[in-house]
Every structure is written in structure tokens, then in C-alpha cells.
C-alpha positions as CSV (number, residue, x, y, z in Angstrom):
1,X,11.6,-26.6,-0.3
2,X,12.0,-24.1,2.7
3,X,13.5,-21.4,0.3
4,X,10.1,-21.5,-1.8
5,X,8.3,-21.4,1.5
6,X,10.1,-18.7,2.1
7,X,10.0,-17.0,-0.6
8,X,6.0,-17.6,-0.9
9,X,5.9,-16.3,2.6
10,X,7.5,-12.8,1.5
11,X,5.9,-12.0,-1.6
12,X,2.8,-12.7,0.6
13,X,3.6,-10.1,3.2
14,X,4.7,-7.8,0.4
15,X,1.2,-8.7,-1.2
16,X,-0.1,-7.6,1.8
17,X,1.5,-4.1,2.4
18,X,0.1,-3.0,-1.4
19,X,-3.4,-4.5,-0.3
20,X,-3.7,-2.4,2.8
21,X,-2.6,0.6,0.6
22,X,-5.0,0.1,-1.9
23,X,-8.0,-1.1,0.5
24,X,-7.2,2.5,2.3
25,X,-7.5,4.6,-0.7
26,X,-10.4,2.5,-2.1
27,X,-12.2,2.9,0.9
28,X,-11.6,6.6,0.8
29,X,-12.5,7.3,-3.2
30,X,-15.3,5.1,-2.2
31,X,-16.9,7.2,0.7
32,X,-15.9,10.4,-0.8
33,X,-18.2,9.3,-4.1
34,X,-14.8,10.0,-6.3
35,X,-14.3,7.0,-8.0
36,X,-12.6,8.0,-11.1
37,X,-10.0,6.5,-13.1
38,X,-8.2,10.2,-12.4
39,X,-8.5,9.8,-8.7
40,X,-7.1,6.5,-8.2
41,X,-3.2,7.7,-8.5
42,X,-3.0,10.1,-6.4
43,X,-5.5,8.6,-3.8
44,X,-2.8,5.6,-4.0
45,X,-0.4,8.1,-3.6
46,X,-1.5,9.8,-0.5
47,X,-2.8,6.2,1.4
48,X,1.3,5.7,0.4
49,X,2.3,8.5,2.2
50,X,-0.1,7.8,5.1
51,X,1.1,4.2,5.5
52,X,5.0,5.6,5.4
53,X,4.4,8.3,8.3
54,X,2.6,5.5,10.6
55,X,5.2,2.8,9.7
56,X,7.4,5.5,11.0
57,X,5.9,6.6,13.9
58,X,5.4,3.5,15.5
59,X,8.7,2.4,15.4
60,X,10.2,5.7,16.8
61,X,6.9,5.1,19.5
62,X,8.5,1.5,20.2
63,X,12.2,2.8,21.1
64,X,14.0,3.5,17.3
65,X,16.7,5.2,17.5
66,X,16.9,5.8,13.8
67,X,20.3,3.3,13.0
68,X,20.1,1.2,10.5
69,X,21.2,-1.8,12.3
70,X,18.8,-0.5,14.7
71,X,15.7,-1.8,13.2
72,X,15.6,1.3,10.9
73,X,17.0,-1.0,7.8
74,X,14.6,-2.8,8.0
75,X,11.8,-0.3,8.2
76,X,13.5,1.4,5.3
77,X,12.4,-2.4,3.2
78,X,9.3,-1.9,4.4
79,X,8.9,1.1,2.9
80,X,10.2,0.2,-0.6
81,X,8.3,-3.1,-0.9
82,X,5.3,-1.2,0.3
83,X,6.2,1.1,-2.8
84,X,6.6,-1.7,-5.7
85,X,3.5,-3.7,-4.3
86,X,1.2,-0.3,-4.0
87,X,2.5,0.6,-7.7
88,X,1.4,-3.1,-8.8
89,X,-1.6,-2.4,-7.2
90,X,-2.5,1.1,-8.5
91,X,-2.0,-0.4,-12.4
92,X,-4.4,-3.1,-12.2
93,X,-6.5,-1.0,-10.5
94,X,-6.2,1.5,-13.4
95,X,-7.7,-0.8,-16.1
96,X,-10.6,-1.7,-14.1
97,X,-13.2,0.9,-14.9
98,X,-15.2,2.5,-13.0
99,X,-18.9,2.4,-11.6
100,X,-20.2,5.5,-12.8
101,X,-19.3,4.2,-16.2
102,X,-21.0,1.4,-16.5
103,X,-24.1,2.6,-15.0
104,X,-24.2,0.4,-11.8
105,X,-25.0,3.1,-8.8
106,X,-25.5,1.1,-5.7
């Protein structure tokens, strides 16, 4: 029972990581008035990059020395869970269409 509250707990947190991605470069797309189907990649993409370089920065801020048995492993996880959940994200989020197509300007 603990490993499949464990388990539960991670894919949650890795749930998590792609959300914030996504949320970021909706939220952007969204401001910006760009909400196409061709946008959404690469605005994934960038709020990717964005997320990397301030997962990165705060943990050189808070005393990372760069080893990997340093904390720098596990910042490295981070970073490639953040990757499989934003990519999970970014295909659902390409078959939804999108407002200007179906006529609903808000």
C-alpha cells in the first residue's frame, strides 16, 4: 500500500511540473492573443526552457555546487520529468482546438 502511495504521490508532482509548464505558456499565448494550434509547441517549448534556467538558478542561489550527489542528480530528474510531463501536456493540448475557430471571442 505505501509503494502505490508512493507512486501516486510522484506521478502527482510530475503532474505538477508539466501543469506549471503548460499554465505558463497558456497564460502567455493567451495574453499575447496567439492562440493557435501552431503556437502552442513552441510556446511549450520556451515555458520549458524558462522552467529549466529557474530550476537552475535557484539551486546554484541555495549553495549547489554542481555534483551530482550534490543535489545536482536530482535537479537533473527534475528536469527530465519536467520534460515527459510538458510533452504529455503539449499533445493533449494539440487536439483541443482553438477559440478563434469556433467563433467564441471572450
Amino acid at each position: 500500500m505505501g509503494g502505490a502511495i508512493g507512486l501516486f504521490l510522484m506521478l502527482a508532482f510530475f503532474a505538477a511540473q508539466g501543469g506549471a509548464i503548460f499554465a505558463t505558456a497558456f497564460l502567455c499565448l493567451r495574453r499575447l492573443g496567439a492562440d493557435q494550434r501552431l503556437n502552442r509547441l513552441p510556446a511549450i517549448m520556451v515555458s520549458y526552457a524558462a522552467w529549466i534556467m529557474f530550476t537552475l538558478i535557484g539551486y546554484f542561489m541555495l549553495g549547489g555546487e554542481g555534483g551530482l550527489m550534490d543535489g545536482f542528480g536530482l535537479v537533473l530528474m527534475l528536469c527530465g520529468t519536467a520534460l515527459i510531463s510538458a510533452l504529455v501536456y503539449a499533445a493533449v493540448w494539440s487536439f483541443v482546438p482553438s477559440r478563434e475557430r469556433e467563433g467564441c471571442h471572450g
